[in-house]
C-alpha beads as a LAMMPS data file, in Angstrom:
LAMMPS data file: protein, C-alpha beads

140 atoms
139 bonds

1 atom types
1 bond types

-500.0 500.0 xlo xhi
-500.0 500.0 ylo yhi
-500.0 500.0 zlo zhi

Masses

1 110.0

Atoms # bond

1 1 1 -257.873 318.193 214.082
2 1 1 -258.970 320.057 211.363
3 1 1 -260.965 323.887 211.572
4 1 1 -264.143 322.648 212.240
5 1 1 -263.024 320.342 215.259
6 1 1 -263.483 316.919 213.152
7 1 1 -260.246 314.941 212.762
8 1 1 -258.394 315.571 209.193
9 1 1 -257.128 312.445 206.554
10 1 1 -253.506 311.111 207.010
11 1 1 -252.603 312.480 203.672
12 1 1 -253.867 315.903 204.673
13 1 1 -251.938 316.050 208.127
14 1 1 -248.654 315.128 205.871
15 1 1 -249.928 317.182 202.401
16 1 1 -249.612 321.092 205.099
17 1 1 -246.900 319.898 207.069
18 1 1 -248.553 319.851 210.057
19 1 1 -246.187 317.466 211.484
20 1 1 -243.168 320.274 211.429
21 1 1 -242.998 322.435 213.928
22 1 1 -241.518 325.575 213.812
23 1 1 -240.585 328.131 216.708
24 1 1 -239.756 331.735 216.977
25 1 1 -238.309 333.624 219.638
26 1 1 -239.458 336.829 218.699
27 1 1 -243.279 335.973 219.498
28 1 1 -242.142 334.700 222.683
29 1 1 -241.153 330.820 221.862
30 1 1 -244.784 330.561 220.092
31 1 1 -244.995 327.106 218.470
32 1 1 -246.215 327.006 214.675
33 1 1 -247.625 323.814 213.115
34 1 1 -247.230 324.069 209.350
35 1 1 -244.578 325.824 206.849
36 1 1 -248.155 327.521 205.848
37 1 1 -248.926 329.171 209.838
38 1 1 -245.391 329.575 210.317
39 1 1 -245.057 331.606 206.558
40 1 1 -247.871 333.339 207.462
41 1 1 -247.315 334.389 210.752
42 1 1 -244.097 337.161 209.957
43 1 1 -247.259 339.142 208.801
44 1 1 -248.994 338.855 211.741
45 1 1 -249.793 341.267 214.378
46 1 1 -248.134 338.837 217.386
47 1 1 -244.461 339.090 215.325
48 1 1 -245.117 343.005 214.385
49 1 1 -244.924 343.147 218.215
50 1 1 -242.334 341.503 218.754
51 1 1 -240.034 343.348 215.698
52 1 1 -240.906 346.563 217.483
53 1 1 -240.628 345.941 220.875
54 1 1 -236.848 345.007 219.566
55 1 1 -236.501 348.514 218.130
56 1 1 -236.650 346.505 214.379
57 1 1 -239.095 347.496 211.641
58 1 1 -240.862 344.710 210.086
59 1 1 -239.685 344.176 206.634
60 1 1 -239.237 341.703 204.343
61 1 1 -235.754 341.588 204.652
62 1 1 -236.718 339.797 208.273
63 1 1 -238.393 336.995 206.893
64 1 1 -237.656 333.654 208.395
65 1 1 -235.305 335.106 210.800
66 1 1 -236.998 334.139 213.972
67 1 1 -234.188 334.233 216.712
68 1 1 -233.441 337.712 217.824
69 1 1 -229.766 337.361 217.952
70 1 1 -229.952 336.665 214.370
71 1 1 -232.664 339.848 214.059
72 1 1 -230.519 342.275 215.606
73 1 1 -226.982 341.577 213.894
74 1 1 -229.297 341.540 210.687
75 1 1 -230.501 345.393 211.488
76 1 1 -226.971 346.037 212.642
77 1 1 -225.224 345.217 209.100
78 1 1 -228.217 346.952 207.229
79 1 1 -228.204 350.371 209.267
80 1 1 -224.461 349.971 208.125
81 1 1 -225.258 349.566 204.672
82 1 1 -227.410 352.708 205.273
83 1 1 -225.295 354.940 206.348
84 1 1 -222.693 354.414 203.922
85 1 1 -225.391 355.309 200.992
86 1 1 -226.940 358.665 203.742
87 1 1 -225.675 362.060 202.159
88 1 1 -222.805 363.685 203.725
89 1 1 -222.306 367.231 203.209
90 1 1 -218.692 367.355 204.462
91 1 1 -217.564 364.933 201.752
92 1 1 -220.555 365.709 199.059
93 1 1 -221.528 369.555 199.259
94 1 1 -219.575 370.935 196.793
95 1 1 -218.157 374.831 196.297
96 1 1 -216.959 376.694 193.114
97 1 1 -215.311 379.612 193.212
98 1 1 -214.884 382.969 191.170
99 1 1 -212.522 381.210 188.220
100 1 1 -214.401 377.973 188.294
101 1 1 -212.895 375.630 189.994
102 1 1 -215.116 372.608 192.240
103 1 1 -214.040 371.973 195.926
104 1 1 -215.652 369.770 198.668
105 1 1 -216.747 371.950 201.538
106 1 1 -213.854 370.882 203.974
107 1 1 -211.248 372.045 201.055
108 1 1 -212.960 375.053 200.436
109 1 1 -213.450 376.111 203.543
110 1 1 -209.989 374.880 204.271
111 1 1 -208.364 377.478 201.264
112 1 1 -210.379 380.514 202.395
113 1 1 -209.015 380.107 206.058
114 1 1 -205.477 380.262 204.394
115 1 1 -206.124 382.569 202.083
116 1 1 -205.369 380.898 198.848
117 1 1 -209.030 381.566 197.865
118 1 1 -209.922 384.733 197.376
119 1 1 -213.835 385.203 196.221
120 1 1 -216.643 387.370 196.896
121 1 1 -219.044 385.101 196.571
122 1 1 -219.442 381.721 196.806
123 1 1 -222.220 379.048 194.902
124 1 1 -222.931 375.895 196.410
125 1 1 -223.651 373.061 194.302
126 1 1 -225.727 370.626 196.527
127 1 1 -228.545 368.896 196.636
128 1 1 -230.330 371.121 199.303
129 1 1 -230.298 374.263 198.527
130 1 1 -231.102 376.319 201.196
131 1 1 -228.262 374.745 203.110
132 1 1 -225.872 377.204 200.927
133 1 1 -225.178 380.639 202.071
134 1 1 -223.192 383.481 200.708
135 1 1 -219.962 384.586 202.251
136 1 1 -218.943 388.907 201.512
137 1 1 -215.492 389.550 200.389
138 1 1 -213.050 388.337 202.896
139 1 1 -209.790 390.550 203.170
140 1 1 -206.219 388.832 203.089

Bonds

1 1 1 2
2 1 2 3
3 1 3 4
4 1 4 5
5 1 5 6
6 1 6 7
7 1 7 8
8 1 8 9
9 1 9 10
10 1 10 11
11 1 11 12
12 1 12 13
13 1 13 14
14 1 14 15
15 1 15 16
16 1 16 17
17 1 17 18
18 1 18 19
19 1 19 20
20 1 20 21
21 1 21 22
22 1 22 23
23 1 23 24
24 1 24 25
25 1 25 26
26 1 26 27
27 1 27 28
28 1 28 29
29 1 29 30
30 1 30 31
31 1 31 32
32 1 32 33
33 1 33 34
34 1 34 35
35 1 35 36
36 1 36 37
37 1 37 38
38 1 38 39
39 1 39 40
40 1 40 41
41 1 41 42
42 1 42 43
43 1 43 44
44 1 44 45
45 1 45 46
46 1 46 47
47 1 47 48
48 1 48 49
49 1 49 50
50 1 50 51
51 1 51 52
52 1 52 53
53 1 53 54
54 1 54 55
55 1 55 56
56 1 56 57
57 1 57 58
58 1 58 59
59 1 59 60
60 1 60 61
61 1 61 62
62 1 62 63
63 1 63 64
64 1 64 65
65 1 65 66
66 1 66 67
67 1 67 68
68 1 68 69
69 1 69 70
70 1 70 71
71 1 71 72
72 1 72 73
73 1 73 74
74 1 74 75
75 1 75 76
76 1 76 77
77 1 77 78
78 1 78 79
79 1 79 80
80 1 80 81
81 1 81 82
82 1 82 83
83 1 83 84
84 1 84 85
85 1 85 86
86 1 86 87
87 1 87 88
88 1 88 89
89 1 89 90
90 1 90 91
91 1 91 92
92 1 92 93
93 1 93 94
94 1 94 95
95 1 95 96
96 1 96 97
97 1 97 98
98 1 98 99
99 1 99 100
100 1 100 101
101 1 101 102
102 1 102 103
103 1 103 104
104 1 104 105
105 1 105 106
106 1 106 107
107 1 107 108
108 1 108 109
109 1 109 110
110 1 110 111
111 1 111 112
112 1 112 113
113 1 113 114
114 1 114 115
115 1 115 116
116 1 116 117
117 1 117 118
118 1 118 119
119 1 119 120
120 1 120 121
121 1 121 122
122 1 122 123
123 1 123 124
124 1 124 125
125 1 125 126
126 1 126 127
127 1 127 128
128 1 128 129
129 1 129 130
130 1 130 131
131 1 131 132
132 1 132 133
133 1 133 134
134 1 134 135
135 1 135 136
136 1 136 137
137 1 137 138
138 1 138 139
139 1 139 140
């Protein structure tokens, strides 16, 4: 049956596909007729639902993923790949003291516990600022 309740050609039912049928999980085991519904339905607000109810955001990286098995070992291996690229200031904050010389904050703070550094100031070279502060003359 076509849009208008009339019945559609042969050639029209097999031209959109509407003898596939295609099921996803996510919109509770809804039933799409067509590779054209079932394309169009990852935009839809019925599988936005569904994403967020799962604790998933909706991108396009989702698309024709429809089981959520498959939807949450997806998010898994990209909030992986995320948090290998996230700044870490314990490996990327970096220190120079008085005669020049660059450390990583766990080295540097590592020296001036043992004394091997002896400064009066300290200048962080980071990429946020105001997470730098200045340390007075420490005595050995």
């Amino acid at each position: 049956m076509g849009w208008d309740g009339r019945p559609i050609p042969y050639w029209l039912y097999k031209l959109h596909g509407l003898g596939q049928e295609f099921k996803c999980e996510i919109c509770g085991n809804y039933t799409y007729r067509g590779r054209r519904a079932y394309e169009r339905h990852f935009k839809e607000s019925q599988h936005q639902n569904g994403m967020r109810r799962l604790g998933i955001p909706n991108s396009k990286d989702f698309s024709e993923i429809t089981s959520i098995e498959e939807a949450r070992q997806l998010w898994d291996v990209i909030k992986e790949k995320q948090a290998v690229n996230k700044w870490r200031p314990e490996l990327e904050e970096e220190y120079e003291d008085e005669e020049g010389n660059v450390y990583n904050k766990k080295t540097y703070t590592d020296l001036l516990r043992q004394g091997l550094i002896y400064t009066t100031k300290r200048r962080c070279i980071s990429q946020q600022e105001n997470d730098c502060v200045h340390v007075k003359k420490l005595k050995v």
